[in-house]
Every structure is written in C-alpha cells, then in structure tokens.
LUMKOLGU-508183 format. One record per atom (N, C-alpha, C, O): residue number from 1; residue in three letters; chain; x, y, z. Coordinates in pm, 1 decimal. Example, Ala and Ser with C-alpha at 12.3 -4.5 7.8 and 13.67 -1.06 7.14 Angstrom:
BEGIN
<site 1,'ala','A',<1319.0,-569.0,780.0>>
<site 1,'ala','A',<1230.0,-450.0,780.0>>
<site 1,'ala','A',<1320.0,-330.0,780.0>>
<site 1,'ala','A',<1423.6,-331.9,846.5>>
<site 2,'ser','A',<1285.0,-225.0,708.0>>
<site 2,'ser','A',<1367.0,-106.0,714.0>>
<site 2,'ser','A',<1290.0,3.0,787.0>>
<site 2,'ser','A',<1340.9,113.8,803.9>>
This chain:
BEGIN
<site 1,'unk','A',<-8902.9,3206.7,-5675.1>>
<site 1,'unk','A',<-8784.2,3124.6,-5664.2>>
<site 1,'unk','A',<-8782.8,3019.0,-5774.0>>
<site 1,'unk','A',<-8687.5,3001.8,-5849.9>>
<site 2,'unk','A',<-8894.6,2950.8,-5776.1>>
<site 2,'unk','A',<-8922.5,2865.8,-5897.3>>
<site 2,'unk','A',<-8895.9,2915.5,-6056.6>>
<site 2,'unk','A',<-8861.8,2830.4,-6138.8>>
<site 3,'unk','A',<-8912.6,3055.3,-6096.6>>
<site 3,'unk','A',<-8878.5,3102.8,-6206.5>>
<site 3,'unk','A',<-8759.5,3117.7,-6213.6>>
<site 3,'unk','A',<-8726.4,3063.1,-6318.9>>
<site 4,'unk','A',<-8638.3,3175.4,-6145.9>>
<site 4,'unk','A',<-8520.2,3156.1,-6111.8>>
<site 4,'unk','A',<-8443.6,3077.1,-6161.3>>
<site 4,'unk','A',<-8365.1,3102.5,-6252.6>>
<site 5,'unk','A',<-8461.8,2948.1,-6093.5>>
<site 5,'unk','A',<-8481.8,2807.2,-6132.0>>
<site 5,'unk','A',<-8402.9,2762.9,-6268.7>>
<site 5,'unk','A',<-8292.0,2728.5,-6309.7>>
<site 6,'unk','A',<-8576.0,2794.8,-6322.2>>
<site 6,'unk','A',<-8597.5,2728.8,-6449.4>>
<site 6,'unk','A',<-8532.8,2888.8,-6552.0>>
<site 6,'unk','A',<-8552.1,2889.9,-6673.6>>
<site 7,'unk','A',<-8487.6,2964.0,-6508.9>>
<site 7,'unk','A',<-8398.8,3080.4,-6627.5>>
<site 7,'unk','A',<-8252.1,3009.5,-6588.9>>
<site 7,'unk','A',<-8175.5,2976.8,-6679.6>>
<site 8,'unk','A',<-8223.6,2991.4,-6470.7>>
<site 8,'unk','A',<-8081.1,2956.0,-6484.5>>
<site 8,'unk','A',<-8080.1,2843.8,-6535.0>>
<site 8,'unk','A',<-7978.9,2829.8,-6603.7>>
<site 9,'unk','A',<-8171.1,2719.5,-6533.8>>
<site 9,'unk','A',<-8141.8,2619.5,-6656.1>>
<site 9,'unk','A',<-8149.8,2595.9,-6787.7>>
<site 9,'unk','A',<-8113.4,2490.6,-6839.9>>
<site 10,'unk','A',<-8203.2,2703.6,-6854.2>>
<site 10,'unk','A',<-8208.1,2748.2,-6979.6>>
<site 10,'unk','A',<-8085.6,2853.7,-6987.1>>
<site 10,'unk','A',<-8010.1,2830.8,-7081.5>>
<site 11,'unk','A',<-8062.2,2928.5,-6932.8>>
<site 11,'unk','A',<-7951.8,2947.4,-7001.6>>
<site 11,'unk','A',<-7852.2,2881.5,-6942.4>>
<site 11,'unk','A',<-7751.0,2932.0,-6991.1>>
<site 12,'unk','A',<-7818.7,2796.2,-6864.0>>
<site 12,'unk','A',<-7709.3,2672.1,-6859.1>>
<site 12,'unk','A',<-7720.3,2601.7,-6972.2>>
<site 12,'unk','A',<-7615.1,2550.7,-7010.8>>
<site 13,'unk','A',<-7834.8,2579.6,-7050.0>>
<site 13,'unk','A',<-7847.7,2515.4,-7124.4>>
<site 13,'unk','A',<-7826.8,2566.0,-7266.4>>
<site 13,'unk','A',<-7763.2,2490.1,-7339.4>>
<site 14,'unk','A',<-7869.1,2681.1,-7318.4>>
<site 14,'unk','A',<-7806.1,2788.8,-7385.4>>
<site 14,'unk','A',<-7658.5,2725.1,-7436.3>>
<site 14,'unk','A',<-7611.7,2658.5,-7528.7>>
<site 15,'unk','A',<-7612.0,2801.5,-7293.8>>
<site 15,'unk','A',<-7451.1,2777.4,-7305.5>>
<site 15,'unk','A',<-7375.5,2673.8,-7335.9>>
<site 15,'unk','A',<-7267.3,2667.4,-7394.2>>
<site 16,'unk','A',<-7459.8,2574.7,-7279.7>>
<site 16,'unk','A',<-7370.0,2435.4,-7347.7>>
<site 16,'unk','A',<-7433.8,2409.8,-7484.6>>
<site 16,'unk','A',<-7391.7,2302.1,-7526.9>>
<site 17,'unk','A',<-7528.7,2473.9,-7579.4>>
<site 17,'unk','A',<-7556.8,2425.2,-7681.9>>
<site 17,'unk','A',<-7467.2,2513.8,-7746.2>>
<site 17,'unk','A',<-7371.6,2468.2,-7808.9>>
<site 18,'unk','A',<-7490.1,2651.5,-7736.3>>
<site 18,'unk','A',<-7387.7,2696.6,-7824.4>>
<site 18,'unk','A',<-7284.6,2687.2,-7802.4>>
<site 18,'unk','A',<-7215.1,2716.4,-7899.7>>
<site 19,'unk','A',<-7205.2,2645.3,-7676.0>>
<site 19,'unk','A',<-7027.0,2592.9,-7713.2>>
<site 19,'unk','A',<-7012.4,2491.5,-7769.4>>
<site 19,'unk','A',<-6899.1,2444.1,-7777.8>>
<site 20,'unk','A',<-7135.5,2419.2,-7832.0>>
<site 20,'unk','A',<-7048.1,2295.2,-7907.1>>
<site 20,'unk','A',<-7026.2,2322.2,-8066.6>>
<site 20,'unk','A',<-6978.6,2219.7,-8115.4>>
<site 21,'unk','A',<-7043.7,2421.8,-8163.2>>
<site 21,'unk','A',<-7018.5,2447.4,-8279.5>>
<site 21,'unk','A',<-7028.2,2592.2,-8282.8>>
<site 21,'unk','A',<-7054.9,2679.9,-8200.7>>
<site 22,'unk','A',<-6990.2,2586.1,-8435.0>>
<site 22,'unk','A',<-7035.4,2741.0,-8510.3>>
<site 22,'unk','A',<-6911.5,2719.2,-8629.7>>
<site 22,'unk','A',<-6833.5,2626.1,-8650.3>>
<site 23,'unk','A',<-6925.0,2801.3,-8671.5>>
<site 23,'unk','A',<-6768.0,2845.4,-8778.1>>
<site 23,'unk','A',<-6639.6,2857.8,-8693.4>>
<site 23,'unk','A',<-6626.9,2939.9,-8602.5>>
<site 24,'unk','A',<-6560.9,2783.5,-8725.1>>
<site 24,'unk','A',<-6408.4,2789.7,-8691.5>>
<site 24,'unk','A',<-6375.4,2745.5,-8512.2>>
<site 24,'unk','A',<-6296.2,2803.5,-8437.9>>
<site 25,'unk','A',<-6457.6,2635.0,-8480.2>>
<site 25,'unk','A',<-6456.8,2592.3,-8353.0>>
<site 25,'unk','A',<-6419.6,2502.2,-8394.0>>
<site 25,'unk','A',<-6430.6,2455.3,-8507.3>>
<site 26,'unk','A',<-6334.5,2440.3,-8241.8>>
<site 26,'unk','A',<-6275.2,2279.2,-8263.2>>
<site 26,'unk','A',<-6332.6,2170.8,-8255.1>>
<site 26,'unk','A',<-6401.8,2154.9,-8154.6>>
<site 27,'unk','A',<-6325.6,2061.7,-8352.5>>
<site 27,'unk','A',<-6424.8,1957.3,-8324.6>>
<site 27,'unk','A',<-6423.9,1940.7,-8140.7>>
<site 27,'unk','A',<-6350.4,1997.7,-8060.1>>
<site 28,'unk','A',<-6527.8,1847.2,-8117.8>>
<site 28,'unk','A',<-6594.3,1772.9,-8005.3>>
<site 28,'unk','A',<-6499.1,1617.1,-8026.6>>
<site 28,'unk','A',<-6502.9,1538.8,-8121.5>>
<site 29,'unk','A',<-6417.5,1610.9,-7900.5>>
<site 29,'unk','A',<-6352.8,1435.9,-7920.7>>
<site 29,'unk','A',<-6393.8,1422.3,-7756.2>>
<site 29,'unk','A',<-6391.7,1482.5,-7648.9>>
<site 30,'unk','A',<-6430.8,1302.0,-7818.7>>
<site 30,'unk','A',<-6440.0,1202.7,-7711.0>>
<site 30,'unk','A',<-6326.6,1169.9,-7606.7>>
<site 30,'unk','A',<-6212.4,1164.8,-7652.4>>
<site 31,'unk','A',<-6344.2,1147.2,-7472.7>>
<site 31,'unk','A',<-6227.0,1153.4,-7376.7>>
<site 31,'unk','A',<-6189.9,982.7,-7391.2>>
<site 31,'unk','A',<-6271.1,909.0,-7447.2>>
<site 32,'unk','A',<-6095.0,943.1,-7350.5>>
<site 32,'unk','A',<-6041.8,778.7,-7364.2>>
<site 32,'unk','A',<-6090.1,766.4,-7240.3>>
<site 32,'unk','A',<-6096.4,855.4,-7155.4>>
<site 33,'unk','A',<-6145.3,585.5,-7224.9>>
<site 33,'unk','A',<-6224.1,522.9,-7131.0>>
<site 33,'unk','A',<-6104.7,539.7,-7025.8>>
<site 33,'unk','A',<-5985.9,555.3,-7053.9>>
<site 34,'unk','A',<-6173.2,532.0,-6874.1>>
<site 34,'unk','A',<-6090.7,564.3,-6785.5>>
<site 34,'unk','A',<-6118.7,401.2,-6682.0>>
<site 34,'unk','A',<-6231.0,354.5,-6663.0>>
<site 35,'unk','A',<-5989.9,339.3,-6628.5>>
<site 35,'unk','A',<-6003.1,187.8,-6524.8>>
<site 35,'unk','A',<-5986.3,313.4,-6398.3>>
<site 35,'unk','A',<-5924.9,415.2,-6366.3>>
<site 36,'unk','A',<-6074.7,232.7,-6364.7>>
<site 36,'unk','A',<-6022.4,258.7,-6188.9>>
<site 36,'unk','A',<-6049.7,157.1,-6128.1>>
<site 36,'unk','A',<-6151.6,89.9,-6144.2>>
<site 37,'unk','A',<-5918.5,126.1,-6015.7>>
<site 37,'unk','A',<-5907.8,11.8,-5942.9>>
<site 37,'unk','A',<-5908.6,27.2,-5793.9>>
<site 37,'unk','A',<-5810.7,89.6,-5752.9>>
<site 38,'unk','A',<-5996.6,-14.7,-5697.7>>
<site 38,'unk','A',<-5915.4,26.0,-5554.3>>
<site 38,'unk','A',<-5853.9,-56.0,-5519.4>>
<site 38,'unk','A',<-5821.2,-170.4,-5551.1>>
<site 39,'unk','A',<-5832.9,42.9,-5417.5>>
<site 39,'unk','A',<-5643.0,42.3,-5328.8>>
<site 39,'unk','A',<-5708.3,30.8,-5223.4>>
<site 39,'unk','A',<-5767.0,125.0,-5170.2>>
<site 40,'unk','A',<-5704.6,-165.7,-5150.9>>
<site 40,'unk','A',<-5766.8,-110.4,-5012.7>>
<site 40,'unk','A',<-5680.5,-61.5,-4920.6>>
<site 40,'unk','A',<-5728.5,-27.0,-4812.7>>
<site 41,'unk','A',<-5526.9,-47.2,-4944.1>>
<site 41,'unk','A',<-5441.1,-1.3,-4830.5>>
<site 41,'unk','A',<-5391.6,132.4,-4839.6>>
<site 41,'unk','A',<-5286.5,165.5,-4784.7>>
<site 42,'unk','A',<-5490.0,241.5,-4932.5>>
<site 42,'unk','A',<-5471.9,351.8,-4980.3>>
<site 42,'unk','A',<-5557.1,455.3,-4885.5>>
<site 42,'unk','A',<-5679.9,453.3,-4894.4>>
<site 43,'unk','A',<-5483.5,558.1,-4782.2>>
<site 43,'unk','A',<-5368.8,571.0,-4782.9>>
<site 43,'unk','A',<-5309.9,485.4,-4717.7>>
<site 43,'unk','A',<-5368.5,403.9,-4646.4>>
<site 44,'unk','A',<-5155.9,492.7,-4736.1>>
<site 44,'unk','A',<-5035.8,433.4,-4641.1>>
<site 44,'unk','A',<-4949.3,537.8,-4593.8>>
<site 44,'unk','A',<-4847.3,575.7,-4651.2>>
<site 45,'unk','A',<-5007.1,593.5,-4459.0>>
<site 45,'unk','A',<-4973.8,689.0,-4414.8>>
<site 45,'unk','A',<-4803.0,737.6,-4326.8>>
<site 45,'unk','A',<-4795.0,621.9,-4367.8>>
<site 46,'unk','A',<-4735.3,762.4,-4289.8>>
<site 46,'unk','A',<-4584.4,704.7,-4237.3>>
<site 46,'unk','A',<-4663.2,690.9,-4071.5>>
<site 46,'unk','A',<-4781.7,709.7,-4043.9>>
<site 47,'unk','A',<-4568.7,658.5,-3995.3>>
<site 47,'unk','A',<-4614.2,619.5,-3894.2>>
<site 47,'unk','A',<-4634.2,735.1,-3786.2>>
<site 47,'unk','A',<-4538.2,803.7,-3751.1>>
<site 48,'unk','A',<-4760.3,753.9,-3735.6>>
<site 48,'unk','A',<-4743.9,900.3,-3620.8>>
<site 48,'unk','A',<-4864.9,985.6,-3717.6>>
<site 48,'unk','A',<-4943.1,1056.0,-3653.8>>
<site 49,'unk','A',<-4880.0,979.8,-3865.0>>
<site 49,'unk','A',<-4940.4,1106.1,-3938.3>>
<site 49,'unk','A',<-5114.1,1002.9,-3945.7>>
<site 49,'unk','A',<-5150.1,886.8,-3965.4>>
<site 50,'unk','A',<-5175.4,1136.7,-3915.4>>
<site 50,'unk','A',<-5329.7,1093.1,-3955.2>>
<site 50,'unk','A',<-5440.6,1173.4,-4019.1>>
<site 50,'unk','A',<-5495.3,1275.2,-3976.6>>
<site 51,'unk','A',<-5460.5,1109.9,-4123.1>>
<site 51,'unk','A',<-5567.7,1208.4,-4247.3>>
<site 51,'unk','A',<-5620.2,1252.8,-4179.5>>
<site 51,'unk','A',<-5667.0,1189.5,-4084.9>>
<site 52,'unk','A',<-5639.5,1393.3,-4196.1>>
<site 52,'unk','A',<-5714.0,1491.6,-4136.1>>
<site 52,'unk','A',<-5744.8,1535.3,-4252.4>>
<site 52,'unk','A',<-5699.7,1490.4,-4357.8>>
<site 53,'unk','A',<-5892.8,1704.8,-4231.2>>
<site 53,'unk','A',<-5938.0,1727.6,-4345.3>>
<site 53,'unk','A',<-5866.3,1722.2,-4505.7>>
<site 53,'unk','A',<-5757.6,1779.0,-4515.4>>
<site 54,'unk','A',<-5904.1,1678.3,-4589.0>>
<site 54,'unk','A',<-5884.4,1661.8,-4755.7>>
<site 54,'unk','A',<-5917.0,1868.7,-4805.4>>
<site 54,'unk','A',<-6027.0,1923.0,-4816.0>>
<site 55,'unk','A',<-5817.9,1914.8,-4819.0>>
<site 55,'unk','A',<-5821.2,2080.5,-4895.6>>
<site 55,'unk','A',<-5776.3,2097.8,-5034.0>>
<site 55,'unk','A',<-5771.0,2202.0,-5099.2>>
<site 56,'unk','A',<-5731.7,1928.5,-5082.1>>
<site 56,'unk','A',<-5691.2,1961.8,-5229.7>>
<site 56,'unk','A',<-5669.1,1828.7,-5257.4>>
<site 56,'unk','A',<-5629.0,1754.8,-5167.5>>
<site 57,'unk','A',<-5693.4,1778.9,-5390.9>>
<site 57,'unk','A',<-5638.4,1631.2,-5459.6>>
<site 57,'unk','A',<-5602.3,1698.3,-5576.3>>
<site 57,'unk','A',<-5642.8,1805.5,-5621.1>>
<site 58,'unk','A',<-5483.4,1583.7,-5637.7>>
<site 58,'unk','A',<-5407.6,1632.4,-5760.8>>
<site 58,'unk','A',<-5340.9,1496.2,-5765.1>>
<site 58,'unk','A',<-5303.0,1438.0,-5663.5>>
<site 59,'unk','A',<-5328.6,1448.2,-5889.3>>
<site 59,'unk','A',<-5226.5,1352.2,-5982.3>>
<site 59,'unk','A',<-5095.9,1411.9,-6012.5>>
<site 59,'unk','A',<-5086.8,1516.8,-6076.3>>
<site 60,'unk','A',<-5027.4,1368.2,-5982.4>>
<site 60,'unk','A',<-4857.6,1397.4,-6082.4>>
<site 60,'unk','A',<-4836.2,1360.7,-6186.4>>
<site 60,'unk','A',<-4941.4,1331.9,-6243.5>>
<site 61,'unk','A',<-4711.4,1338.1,-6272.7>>
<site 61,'unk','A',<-4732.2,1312.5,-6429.5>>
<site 61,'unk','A',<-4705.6,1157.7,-6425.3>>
<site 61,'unk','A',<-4686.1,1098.3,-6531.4>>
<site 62,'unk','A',<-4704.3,1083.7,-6292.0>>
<site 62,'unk','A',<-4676.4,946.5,-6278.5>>
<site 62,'unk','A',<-4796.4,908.7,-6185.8>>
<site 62,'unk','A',<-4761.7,871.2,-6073.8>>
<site 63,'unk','A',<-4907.9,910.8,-6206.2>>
<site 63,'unk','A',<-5041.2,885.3,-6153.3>>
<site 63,'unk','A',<-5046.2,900.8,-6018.7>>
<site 63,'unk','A',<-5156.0,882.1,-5966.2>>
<site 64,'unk','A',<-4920.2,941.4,-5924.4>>
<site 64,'unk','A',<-4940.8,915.8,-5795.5>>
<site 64,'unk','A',<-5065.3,1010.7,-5762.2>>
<site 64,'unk','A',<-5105.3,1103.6,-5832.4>>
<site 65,'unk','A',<-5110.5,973.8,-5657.7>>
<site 65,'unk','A',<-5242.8,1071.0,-5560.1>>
<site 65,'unk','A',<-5176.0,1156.4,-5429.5>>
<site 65,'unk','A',<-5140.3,1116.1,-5318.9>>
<site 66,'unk','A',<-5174.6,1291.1,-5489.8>>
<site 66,'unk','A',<-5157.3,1392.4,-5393.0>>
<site 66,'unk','A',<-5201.1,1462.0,-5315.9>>
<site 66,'unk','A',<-5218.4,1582.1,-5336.7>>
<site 67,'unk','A',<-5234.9,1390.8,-5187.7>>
<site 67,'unk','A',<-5335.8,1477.8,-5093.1>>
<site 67,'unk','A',<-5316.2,1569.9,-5006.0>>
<site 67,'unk','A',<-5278.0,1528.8,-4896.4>>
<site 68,'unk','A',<-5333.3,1712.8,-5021.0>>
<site 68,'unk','A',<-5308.5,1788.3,-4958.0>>
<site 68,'unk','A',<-5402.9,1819.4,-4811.5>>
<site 68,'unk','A',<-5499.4,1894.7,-4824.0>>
<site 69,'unk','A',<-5376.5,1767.7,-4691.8>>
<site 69,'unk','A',<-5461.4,1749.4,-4562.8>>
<site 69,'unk','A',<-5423.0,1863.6,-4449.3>>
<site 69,'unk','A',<-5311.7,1916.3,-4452.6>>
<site 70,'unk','A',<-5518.7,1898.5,-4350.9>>
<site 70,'unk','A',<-5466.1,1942.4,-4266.5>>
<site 70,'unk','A',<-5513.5,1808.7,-4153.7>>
<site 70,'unk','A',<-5618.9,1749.1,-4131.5>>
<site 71,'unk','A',<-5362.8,1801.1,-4096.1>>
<site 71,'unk','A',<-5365.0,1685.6,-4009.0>>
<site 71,'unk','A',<-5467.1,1779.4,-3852.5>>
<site 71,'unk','A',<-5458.0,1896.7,-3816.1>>
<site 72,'unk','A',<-5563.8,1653.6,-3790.2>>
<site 72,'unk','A',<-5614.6,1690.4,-3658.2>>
<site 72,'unk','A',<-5725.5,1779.9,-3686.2>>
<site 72,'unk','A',<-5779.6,1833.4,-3589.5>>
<site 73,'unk','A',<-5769.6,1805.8,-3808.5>>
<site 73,'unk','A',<-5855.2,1911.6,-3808.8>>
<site 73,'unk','A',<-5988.1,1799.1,-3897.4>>
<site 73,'unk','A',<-5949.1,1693.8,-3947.8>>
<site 74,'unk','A',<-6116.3,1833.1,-3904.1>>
<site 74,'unk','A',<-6241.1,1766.3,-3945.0>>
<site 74,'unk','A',<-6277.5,1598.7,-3881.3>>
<site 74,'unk','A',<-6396.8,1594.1,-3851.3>>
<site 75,'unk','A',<-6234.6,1518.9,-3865.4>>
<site 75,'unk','A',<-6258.4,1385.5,-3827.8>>
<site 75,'unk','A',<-6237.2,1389.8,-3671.3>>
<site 75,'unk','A',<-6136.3,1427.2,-3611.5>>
<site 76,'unk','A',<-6386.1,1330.8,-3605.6>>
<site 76,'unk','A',<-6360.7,1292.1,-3478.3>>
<site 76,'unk','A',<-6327.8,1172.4,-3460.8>>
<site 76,'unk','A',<-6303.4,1131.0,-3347.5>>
C-alpha cells in the first residue's frame, strides 16, 4: 500500500512539472489577490425556508452566492 502511495505522488508530480512548459505552451500568470469579507447575516433566508444539505455553490457574473440546497435533508 505504501508503494502505491509514493508512485501516485510521483507521477502527480510528473504531471504538474511537465504542464508547466515545453515549446509552444502558454506562459504561467499569476491569479489577482483575492479579499474576502464575512457576512455575518449570510444566509438571509425568506421566511419558512431552512438550509438544508449544500449539493452545489456557484457565483453569478455579479458576485452573488448561489446555493443550491436540499431543504430538511442533512442537519439535525
């Protein structure tokens, strides 16, 4: 199990060395620094609805937070 291991982290490692160059690859850029702020009244749920399990998160093209839940299901 231990040899296993240590082959799948070499070639994980492999792989990320050779995707970063060669001939006719795109440079490597740096991502722009990211703020994050909390929201302690996040969510603000309508009245009657209650977070139940989280099955998906997603941003819109206006930063809102889109949580896709199934209400009544995971939280006792």
């Amino acid at each position: 199990m231990r040899t296993q291991g240590a082959a799948f982290l070499i070639v994980a490692t492999g792989l990320l060395i050779g995707a970063g160059g060669g001939p006719g690859s795109a440079p490597i850029i740096a991502a722009p620094a990211l703020y994050y702020e909390e929201v302690k009244t996040w969510p603000a749920l309508p009245a009657g609805v209650q977070m139940g399990e989280a099955a998906g998160v997603a941003l819109d093209a206006t930063g809102h937070v889109l949580v896709f839940h199934r209400p009544g299901r995971g939280f006792d």
